[in-house]
N, C-alpha and C positions, 0 to 999 in steps of 0.2 A: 462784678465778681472779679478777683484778684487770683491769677494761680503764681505759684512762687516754687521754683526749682526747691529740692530742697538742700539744704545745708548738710555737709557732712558731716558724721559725727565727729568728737571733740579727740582734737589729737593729742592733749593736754598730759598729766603724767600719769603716767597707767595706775591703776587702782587696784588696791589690794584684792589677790585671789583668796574666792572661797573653796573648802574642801567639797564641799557639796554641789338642682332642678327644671327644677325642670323648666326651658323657657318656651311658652306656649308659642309666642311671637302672637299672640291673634292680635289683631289688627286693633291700636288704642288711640282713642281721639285725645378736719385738717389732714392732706395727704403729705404724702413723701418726697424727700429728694433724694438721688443718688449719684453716686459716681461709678462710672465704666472704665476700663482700660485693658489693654487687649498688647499681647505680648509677638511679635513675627515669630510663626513656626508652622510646619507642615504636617499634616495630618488627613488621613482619606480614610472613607468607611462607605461601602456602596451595602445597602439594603436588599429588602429582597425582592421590590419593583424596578433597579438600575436596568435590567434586561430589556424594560420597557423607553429606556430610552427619555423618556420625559419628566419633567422639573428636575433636575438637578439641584439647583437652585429656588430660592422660596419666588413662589407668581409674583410678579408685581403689576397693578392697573385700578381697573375701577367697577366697583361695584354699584346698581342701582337702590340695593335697599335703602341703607341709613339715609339718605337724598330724599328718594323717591316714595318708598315703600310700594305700595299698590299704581300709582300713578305714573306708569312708563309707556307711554307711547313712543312707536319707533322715533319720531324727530326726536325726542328728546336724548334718545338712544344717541341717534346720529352728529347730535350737534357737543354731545360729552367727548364722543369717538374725535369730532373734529377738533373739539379743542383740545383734548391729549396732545394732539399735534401739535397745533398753535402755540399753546402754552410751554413747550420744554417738555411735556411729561413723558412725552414717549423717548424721548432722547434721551432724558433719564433712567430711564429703562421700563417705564408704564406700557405695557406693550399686551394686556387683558382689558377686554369690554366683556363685562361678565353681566348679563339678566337674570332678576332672583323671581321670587316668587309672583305669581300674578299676569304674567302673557299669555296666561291658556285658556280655553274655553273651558267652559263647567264640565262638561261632557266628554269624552271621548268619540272619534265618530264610527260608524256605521264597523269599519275595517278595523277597529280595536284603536285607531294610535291617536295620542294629544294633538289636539288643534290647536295652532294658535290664534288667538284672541282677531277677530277679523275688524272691528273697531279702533286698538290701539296698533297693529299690526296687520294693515291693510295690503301692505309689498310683499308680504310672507316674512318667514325665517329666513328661508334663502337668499331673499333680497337683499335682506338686512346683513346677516354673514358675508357675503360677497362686498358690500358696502364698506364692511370694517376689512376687511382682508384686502380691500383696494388703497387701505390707508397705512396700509403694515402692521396690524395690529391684527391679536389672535381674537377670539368670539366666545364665550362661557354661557353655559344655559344654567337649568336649576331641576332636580325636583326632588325627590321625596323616598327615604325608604319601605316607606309605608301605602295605605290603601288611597292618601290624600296628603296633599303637601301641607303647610302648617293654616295657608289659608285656605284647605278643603277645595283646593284648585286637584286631579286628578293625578295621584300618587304613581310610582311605577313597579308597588311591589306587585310578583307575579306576571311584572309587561317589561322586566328588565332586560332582552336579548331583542324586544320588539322598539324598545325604547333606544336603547343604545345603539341601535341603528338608524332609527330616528334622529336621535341628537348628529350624530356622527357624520353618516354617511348621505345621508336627505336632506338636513339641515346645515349642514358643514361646518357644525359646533366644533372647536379644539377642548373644550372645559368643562368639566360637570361638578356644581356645587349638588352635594346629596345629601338632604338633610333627614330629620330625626322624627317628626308626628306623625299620628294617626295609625299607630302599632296596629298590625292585625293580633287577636285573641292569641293568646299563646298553643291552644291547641289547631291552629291553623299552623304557626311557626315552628313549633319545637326547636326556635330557635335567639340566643341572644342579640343582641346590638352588632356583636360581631359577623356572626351568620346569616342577618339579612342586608347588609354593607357588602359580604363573599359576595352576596348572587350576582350586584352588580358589577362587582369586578369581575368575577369573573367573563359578565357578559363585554363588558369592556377588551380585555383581554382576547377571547376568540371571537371578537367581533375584528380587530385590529390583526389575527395571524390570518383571518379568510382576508382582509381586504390589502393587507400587505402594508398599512400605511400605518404611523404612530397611532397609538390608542389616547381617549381624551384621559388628561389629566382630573383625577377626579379628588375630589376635595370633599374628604365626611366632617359631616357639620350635626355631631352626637353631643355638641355641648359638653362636653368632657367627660359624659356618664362612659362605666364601666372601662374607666384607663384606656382610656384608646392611645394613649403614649407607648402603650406598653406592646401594642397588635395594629395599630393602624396603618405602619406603613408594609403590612404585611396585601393589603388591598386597595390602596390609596397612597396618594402623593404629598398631604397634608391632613391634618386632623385637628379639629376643635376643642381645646381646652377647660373652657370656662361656656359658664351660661351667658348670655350676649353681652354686647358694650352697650353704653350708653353714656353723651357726650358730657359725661361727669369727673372731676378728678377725682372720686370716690370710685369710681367705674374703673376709672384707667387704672388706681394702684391697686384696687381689688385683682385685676387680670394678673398682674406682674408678681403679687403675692401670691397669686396661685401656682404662676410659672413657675415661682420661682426651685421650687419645688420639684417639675420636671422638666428643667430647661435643658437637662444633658439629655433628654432623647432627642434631640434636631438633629437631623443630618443630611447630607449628598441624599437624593430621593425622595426624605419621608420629614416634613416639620411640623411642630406643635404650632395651630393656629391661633392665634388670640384674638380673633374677629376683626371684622373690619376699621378701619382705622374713622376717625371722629374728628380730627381736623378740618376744621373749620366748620363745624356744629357746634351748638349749645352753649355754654359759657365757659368753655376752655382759656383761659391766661395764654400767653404768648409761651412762659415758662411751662405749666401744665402741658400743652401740645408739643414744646422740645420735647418735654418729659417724655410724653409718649409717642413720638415716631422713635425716637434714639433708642429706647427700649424695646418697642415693635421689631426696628430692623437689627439691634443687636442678637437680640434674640430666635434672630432670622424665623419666624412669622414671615409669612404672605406680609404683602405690602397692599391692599387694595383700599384706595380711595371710595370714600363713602360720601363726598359732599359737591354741592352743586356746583360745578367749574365754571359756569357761567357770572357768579355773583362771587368766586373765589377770592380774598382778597390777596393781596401782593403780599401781605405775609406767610398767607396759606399756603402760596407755592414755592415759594423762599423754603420754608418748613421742609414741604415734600420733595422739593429736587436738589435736598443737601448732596452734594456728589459723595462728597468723603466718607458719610454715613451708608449711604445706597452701596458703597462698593463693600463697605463690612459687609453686609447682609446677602450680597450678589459674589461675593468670596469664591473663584473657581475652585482654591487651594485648600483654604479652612472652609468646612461644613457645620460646624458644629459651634453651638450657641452660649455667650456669654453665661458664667453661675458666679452665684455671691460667692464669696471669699469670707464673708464678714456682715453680719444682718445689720450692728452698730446699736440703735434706738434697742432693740429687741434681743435676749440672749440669742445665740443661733440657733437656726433649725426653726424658730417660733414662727408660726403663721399668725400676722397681727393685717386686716386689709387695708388698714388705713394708715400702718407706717409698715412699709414691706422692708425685703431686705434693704441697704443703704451703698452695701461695696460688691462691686462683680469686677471679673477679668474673666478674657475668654482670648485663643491663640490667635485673635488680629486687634487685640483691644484690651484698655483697663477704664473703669469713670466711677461716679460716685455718682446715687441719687440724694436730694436733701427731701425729706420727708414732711419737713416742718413745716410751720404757717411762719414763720421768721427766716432770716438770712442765717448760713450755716457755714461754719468753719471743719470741710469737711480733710481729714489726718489720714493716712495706710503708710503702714512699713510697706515695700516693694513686697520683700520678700512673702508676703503674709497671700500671694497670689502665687499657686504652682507652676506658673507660665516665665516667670521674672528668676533668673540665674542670682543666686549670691555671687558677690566678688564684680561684679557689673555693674556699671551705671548704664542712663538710659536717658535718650533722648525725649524730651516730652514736646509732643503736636494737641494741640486744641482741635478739636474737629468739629469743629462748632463754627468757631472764631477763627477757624485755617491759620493760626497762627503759632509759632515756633516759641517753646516758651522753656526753653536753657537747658540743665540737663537736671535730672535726680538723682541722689545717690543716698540710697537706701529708705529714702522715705519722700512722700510727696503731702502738700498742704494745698488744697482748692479753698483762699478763702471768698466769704460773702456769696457763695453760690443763694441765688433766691430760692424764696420759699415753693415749693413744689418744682423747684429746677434740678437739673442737671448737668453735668461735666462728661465731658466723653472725650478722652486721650488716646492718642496712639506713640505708644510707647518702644522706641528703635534703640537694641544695645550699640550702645557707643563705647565698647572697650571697659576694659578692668579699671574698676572704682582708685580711687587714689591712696598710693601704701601709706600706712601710719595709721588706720584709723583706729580707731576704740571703743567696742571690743571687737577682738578678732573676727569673730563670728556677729550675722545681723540676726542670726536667732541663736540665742545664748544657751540654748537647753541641750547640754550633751555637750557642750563646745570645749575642747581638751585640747592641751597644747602636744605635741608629740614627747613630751616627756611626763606624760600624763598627769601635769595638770588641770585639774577644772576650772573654766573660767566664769559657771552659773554658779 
């Protein structure tokens, strides 16, 4: 892949003016490329969970499902936790060991509350929490808004003020993924997706103002039903988008075409989740898996690792401890997540899953995805991003390649980017573009001289 400052326009002799569903999860035995680029500027929006103090910023660590699924015994728990360490990842900012569904006993016991699984979790919960929190690392549990989590392991609707003391305070969880199966009848609920998500916040919540300590971070996993972009961070710290991943590039640009959609609700407290990340699962390309972490964490999504660290290869972690990318997404300053500027392949606004949008900017970033099954010559005027000043040129960073690559002035060319690759620039104004150019204006429409000429 070649990227090339681009050239300013022609100083030559000026030219004559014109006057004018559901995913059950139960247990089973050609994409996109684009470009990103992100512009320096400040912006804050606190939610209406900021009170609470926790996530600010989108989670980042490691979850057991996509790895594991059903098969998590504490060691294996332990030996992921440990290599977070070992490997960089916690240093990178991995600093979640989250347990998904499956550590619980069938049953409930005698006292009402979930057991956990005495077989694969023979030290307890507490053992285990204490384990990872010896290693600097926070502890995520799992379960259910419903009467049964999605493997009919023991739901917490109705047991949520019993439960959330459970996770919390007994168990000394920091994290609760809460997921979406096993709805009770509607005339039990009289209530939507939204209303039975409240119960647990709320139990969260004055479970955290009696105990005086932060409340868990909780994570609704509704699969994207009933816009939870739109109400989730009214009860939660993140919320699920899309029906699951799966380590497909069909998978991944299906997510990103959905986001793409409501990627402005991220913010400081509340982000859209796009499931677990799939690096280094399935037959991901080397480009495919840029593809989608750079997208993941642009789009500031959760960051949680879904694959087995043990057998990780050195590219997989290359991938995941990109620093330059992490800190886009880990942004004290900017909250708020990269949007197309430009779909490219697609007119705009077109939901196509298999070629999403192509051009996004967002205020710490601009890049470009290539969609195609071929190498792609991916073209943006600067300006064509709300974040980029006319009259300005602009330094261009690779964040990929950490490499310094000249300046642009008014438009940028990423050639050869690969098929299902990406570009992801960080773009720093470098002072007013150079006098002379032609036309006065880099977007011509309305562009008048002060003696009211038109120069469209």
């Amino acid at each position: 892949m070649t990227i090339e400052p681009s050239r300013a326009p022609s100083m030559s002799q000026t030219p004559s003016l014109s006057e004018t569903g559901f995913p059950k999860r139960w247990m089973s035995t050609g994409a996109p490329a684009f470009v990103l680029a992100l512009a320096l500027c400040q912006v804050s929006f606190v939610g209406a969970n900021a009170s609470e103090g926790v996530a600010k910023l989108p989670v980042m660590g490691f979850n057991t499902w996509n790895a594991y699924q059903a098969g998590l015994p504490e060691d294996i728990v332990i030996k992921n936790a440990n290599l977070m360490v070992s490997l960089g990842l916690a240093d990178a900012g991995y600093n979640y060991v989250n347990i998904d569904d499956c550590y619980a006993a069938r049953q409930r016991d005698s006292a009402g509350d979930i057991v956990a699984n005495q077989t694969k979790f023979p030290s307890g919960m507490k053992a285990l929490t204490d384990s990872i929190h010896a290693l600097g690392l926070n502890a995520g549990i799992y379960s259910d808004a419903g009467w049964f989590t999605c493997q009919l392991y023991p739901g917490s609707y109705q047991n949520e003020e019993r439960d959330a003391k459970l996770f919390r305070d007994d168990w000394g969880f920091d994290y609760l993924k809460y997921d979406n199966c096993a709805v009770p009848f509607d005339n039990i609920t009289r209530q939507n997706i939204m209303g039975r998500y409240a119960r647990m916040a709320n139990a969260i919540s004055d479970l955290s103002q009696s105990m005086g300590k932060p409340p868990l971070i909780l994570s609704l996993c509704e699969w994207g039903r009933e816009q939870a972009w739109l109400w989730g961070r009214r009860y939660g710290q993140s919320w699920r988008t899309t029906d699951d991943i799966t380590p497909t590039r069909l998978s991944v640009a299906g997510i990103i075409n959905q986001n793409s959609f409501y990627s402005w609700a991220s913010d400081f407290y509340g982000h859209n989740d796009m499931d677990m990340l799939e690096i280094g699962n399935g037959n991901l390309t080397y480009e495919e898996s840029k593809t989608h972490f750079i997208a993941w964490a642009l789009m500031k999504s959760p960051l949680l690792i879904g694959t087995d660290l043990e057998v990780a290869s050195n590219q997989t972690i290359e991938i995941l401890t990109n620093r330059e990318i992490i800190a886009i997404n880990q942004d004290p300053v900017v909250g708020t997540s990269v949007t197309p500027f430009r779909w490219g392949i697609n007119p705009d606004y077109v939901s196509n899953d298999t070629h999403p949008a192509q051009y996004w900017s967002g205020e710490s970033q601009n890049g470009t995805i290539n969609t195609l099954d071929e190498p792609a010559t991916m073209f943006f005027n600067l300006t064509e991003s709300p974040w980029i000043r006319a009259g300005r040129q602009y330094s261009v960073k690779d964040l990929w390649a950490h490499s310094d690559n000249g300046t642009a002035v008014r438009n940028f060319t990423a050639r050869d980017v690969p098929p299902h690759g990406v570009v992801a620039l960080l773009l720093r104004d470098a002072g007013d573009e150079p006098e002379g150019l032609w036309p006065p204006c880099a977007v011509t429409e309305w562009c008048i001289s002060q003696s009211g000429v038109r120069i469209d």
